[in-house]
N, C-alpha and C positions, 0 to 999 in steps of 0.2 A: 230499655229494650224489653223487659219482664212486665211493661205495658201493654206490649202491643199481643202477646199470647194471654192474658187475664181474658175473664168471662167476661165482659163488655170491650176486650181488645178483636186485633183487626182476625185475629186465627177464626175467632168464632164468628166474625161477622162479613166471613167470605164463603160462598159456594162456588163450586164448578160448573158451568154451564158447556153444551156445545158452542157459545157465540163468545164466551169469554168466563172472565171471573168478575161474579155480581155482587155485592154489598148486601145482604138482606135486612139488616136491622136500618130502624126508622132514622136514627141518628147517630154520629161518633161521639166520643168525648171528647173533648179539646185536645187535650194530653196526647190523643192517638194521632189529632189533624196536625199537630204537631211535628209529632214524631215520623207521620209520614213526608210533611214539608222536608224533615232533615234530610229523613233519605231517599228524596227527588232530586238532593243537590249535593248530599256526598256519595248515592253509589255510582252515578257516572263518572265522576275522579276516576274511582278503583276497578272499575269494568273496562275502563275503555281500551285503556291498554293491555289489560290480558283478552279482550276479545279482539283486539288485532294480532295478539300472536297464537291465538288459537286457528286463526284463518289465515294463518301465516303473511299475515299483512306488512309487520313490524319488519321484516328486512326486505323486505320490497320497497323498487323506489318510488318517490311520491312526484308527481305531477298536479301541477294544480290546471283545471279544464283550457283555462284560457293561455295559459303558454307551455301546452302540450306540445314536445316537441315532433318535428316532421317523421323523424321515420317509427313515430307511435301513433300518428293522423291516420286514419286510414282514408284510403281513395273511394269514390263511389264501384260499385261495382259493373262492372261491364259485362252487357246482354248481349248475347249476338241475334236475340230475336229480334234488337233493335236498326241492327244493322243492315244495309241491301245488299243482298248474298247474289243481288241478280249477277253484282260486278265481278264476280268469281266465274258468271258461266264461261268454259272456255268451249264451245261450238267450235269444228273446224269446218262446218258449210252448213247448206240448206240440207233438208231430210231428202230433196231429190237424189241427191247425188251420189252417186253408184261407189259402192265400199268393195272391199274384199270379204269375199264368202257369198255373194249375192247371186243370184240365181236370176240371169236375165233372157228372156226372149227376143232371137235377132230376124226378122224379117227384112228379105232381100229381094228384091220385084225389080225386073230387066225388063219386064213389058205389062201389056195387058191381059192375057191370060194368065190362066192360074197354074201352066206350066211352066210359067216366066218366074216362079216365085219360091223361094227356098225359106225354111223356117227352121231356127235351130235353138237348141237349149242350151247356154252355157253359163256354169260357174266363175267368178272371178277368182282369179287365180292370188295365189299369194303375194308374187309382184304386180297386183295390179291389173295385168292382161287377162284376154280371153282368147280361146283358140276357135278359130271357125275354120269352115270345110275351103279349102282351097287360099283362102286369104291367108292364114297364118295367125299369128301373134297379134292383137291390136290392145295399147295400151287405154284403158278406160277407166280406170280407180279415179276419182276423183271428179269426175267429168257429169255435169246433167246429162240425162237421156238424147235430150236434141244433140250437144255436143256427143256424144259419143257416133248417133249416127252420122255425123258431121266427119268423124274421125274413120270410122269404115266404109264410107262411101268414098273419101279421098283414097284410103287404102287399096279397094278392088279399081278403081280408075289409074292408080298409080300402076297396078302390074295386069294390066290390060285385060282384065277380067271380063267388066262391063264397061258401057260406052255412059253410062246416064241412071245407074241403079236408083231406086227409091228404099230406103232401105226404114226401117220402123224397128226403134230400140225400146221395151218396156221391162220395167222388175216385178219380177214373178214372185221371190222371196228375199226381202233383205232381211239378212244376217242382224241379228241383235246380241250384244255384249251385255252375257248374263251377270248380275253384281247384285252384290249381297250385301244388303245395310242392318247395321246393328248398334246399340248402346241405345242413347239416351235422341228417340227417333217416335214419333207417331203409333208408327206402324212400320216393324222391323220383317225383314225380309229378305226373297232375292227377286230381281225383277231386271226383265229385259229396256234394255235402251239404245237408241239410236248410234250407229256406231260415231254418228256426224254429231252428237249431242251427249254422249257416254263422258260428264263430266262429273264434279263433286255437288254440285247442284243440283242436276237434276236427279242425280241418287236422290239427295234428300226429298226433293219434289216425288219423285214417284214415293220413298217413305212415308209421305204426308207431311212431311216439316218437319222442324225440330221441336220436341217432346219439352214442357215448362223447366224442366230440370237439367235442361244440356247445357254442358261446359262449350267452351269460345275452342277447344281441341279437337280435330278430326282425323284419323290417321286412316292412310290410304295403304293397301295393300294389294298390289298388283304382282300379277305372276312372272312380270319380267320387267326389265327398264323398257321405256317408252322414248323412242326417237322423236323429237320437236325441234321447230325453228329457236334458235339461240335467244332469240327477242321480240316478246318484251319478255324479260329473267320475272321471275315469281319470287316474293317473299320466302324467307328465311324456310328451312326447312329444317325440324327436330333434329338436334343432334350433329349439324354442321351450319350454325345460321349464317357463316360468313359465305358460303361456298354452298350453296342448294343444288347446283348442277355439274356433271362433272362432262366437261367437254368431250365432245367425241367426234369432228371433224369439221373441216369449214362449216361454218351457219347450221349446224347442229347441235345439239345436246344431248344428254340420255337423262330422262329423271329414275330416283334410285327406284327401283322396285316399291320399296316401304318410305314413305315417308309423311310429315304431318304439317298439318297445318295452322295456323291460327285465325279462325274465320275473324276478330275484331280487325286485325291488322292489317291480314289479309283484303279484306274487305274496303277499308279507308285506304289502300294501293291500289286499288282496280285493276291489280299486273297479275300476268300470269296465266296460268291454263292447267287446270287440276284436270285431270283426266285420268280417267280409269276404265281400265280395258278388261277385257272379257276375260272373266273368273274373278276379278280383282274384290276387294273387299274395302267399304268404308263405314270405320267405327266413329260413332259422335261421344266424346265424353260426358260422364252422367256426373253430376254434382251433388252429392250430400253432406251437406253442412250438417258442424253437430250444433245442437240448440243454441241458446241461451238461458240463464240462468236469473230470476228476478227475483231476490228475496227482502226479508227486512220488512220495511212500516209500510209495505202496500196490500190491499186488499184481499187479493190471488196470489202469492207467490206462489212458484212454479216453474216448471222450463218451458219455454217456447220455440214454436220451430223457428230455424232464420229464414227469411224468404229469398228466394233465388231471382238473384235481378233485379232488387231492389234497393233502396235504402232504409239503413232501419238506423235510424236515433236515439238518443239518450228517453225522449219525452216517448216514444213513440215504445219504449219499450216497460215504462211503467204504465203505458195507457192499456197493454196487452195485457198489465197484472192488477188491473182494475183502480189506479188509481192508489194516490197515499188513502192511508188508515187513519194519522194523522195531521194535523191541518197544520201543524207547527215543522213536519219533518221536509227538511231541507239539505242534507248533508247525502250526498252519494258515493260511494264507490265503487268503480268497475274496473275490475278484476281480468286483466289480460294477459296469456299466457302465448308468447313470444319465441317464435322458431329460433332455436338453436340456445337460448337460454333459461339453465332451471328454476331459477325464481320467476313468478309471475310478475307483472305489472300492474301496480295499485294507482288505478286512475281517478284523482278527484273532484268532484263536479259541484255544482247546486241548481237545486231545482227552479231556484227564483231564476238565476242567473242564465240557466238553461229557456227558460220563455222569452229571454230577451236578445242573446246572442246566439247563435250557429255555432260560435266555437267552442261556447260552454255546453250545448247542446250536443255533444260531438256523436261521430258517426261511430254504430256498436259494429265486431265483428263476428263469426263463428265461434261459439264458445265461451262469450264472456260472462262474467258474471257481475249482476247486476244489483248492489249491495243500499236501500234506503237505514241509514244507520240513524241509530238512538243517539240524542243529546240533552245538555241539558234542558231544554226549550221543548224537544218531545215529553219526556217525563216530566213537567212542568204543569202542562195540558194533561198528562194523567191525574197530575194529583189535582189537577182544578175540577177535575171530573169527579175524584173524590170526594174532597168539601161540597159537591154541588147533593152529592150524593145526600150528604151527610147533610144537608139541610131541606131537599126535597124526596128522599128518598131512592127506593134502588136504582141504581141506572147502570150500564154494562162499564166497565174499566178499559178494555183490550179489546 
C-alpha cells in the first residue's frame, strides 16, 4: 500500500480535473499496475455491500427483471386525450328546441289584415308553459318552434278562439346555463352553453380541451340533483360506484348534485348523460408526477420529469441520462417505493438483457429511481484505462 502514495506512486500521479481524475506522468511502475489490478478486484467485494445498505437496498426485497412479479409490473398508463370523449356527450335535443328561461315571440294572425294579428312576448315558464293573452297555459319546453306553433294553433281552435289561426313561433333569447370549468383544462373559465347541450363535454370544448397534464378524474358540481330518464344508467360514480343513481320515481332518477367521473371508463361505456346545469361547476384533474431519479455509470445523472401519458422504460430512461459512462456497466437497479409499505422495492435488471426482452426492459413509474451500479467488470475497464494510460500516456479515468 506505502506504494501507491511514494513519489512515482499513484497520489502524486493523479490530478483533479472538471471531466474526471487524469494520470499526468508518462508512465506507472509495475508495482503501482499492480497494485491497482488488486484493488479493481478486491474493493468491489467490500463496497458492495455497504453501498447497498447505505441506499438502504440490503433489506429490500430482490426481484430479478424477468420474473417481476404482477402486482410490481406496472400497467401502461392511461390517457384520456386518447380516448372519444364524443361518447360522453349526453345532448337532450337539437339547439332549436325551446327550454325554460327562453324568451319567445308568438305571432297569431286570424286574417289578412294587420288588425287580424296579435303579437306577444313570453318567457318559458318553469314547468315548461307559456302564458298567452286569452288562450291560457300552452305547454312548449321541449318542442321545435314549428311544433310549438303546431301545439297553439290546436289550443285556440280547441276553445273556439279562432277558426284557422296562422300562428309564427320564434326565440328571441335562449337561456344559456352558465358553467364554470377549472383544473387541468386549456383555457379555464366560465362560459355559456346550450341548455339542450349543457353536458361534460362540451364544458370541456368550450374550455378548449384538456390541458397535456389532465388526470382520466372530472368532478361535476351542480347546484342541485338533476331529474333524468332511468336509462341508459351511467358508469360508476365517486364515492358510491355500485349505486351512482338514487331513484326517485317510475323512469326517473335524480343524479347527486356532486359527483365524478372517470373519462377512460367512462368513455369505453358510451352510457350515460353527464350534464351539468346552470351554475354547476366542472373540475378536470391535474397530474403531477414526481421525477424520476437516474444515477450511477451514466453520463447525466439527474432527475427527470415523468411524462404524462406516456410510457417510459427501463432503456428509455438511461437514454434521458445520456447514455452508460461505461461500456462494461450492465447491472441496474430500480428503486420503487410502494403504497402502503415502508421499505422500498429494489428491482433488478440488466442492460444487455433489457435490449432484448420487454420484460427485462420493464416499465419505470413516478418516483423511481434509477441506479447503473459498479462491478467487477466496470472497475475492470477502469483499470484498463489505467495501464493504457500508463503506456500511452494521460488519458481521463471517470
Amino acid at each position: 500500500m506505502r506504494a501507491l502514495t511514494d513519489s512515482t506512486g499513484l497520489r502524486k500521479g493523479l490530478r483533479n480535473t472538471g471531466d474526471g481524475v487524469v494520470l499526468r506522468s508518462s508512465r506507472l511502475p509495475l508495482r503501482d499496475l499492480w497494485m491497482l489490478w488488486l484493488l479493481a478486484i478486491v474493493l468491489p467485494l467490500f463496497s458492495s455491500g455497504c453501498r447497498e445498505a447505505n441506499h438502504f437496498y440490503a433489506e429490500s426485497p430482490w426481484y430479478g427483471g424477468r420474473t417481476l412479479p404482477d402486482n410490481l409490473r406496472l400497467r401502461r398508463q392511461a390517457n384520456p386525450q386518447e380516448v372519444d370523449l364524443s361518447r360522453l356527450a349526453g345532448g337532450t335535443g337539437s339547439n332549436q328546441q325551446i327550454g325554460v328561461g327562453d324568451v319567445l315571440e308568438v305571432q297569431i294572425a286570424a286574417g289578412l289584415h294587420e288588425n287580424d294579428q296579435s303579437t306577444t312576448a313570453v318567457r318559458v315558464q318553469s314547468d315548461g308553459s307559456i302564458i298567452l293573452p286569452d288562450i291560457g297555459s300552452v305547454l312548449v319546453s321541449g318542442l321545435e318552434p314549428q311544433a310549438a306553433e303546431a301545439m297553439i294553433q290546436s289550443e285556440a281552435v280547441k276553445q273556439d278562439l279562432y277558426r284557422n289561426p296562422t300562428v309564427t313561433v320564434s326565440v328571441k333569447q335562449q337561456k344559456k346555463n352558465r358553467v364554470r370549468v377549472l383544473g387541468a383544462v386549456k383555457n379555464e373559465g366560465t362560459y355559456d352553453l346550450s341548455p339542450n347541450s349543457s353536458d361534460v363535454v362540451s364544458a370541456l370544448a368550450a374550455a378548449g380541451g384538456l390541458a397535456s397534464n389532465a388526470g382520466q378524474k372530472v368532478e361535476v358540481r351542480n347546484p342541485g340533483g338533476t331529474v333524468m330518464p332511468s336509462e341508459p344508467t351511467p358508469p360508476a360514480v365517486a364515492g358510491n360506484p355500485d349505486s351512482p343513481l338514487i331513484q326517485a320515481s317510475a323512469g326517473k332518477t335524480v343524479r347527486p348534485a356532486s359527483y365524478t367521473i372517470d373519462l377512460i371508463s367512462a368513455a369505453r361505456s358510451g352510457e350515460g348523460q353527464y350534464l351539468v346545469e346552470d351554475g354547476g361547476i366542472v373540475m378536470v384533474e391535474k397530474r403531477d408526477p414526481p421525477p424520476i431519479f437516474v444515477q450511477g455509470l451514466v453520463r447525466a445523472p439527474n432527475q427527470y420529469d415523468y411524462p404524462i401519458g406516456k410510457d417510459l422504460r427501463l432503456l428509455d430512461a438511461i437514454s434521458l441520462a445520456g447514455g452508460m459512462s461505461n461500456q462494461m456497466a450492465d447491472k441496474i437497479f430500480v428503486v420503487r417505493q410502494i403504497e402502503g409499505q415502508t421499505e422500498p422495492v429494489l428491482i433488478q435488471s440488466s442492460w444487455r438483457r433489457a435490449k432484448r426482452s420487454s420484460e427485462a426492459n420493464i416499465r419505470l413509474g413516478p418516483g423511481d429511481v434509477i441506479s447503473v451500479e459498479q462491478t467487477p467488470g466496470t472497475v475492470f475497464m477502469d483499470v484498463l484505462n489505467i495501464i493504457r494510460f500508463g503506456v500511452t500516456g494521460s488519458t481521463t479515468l471517470f
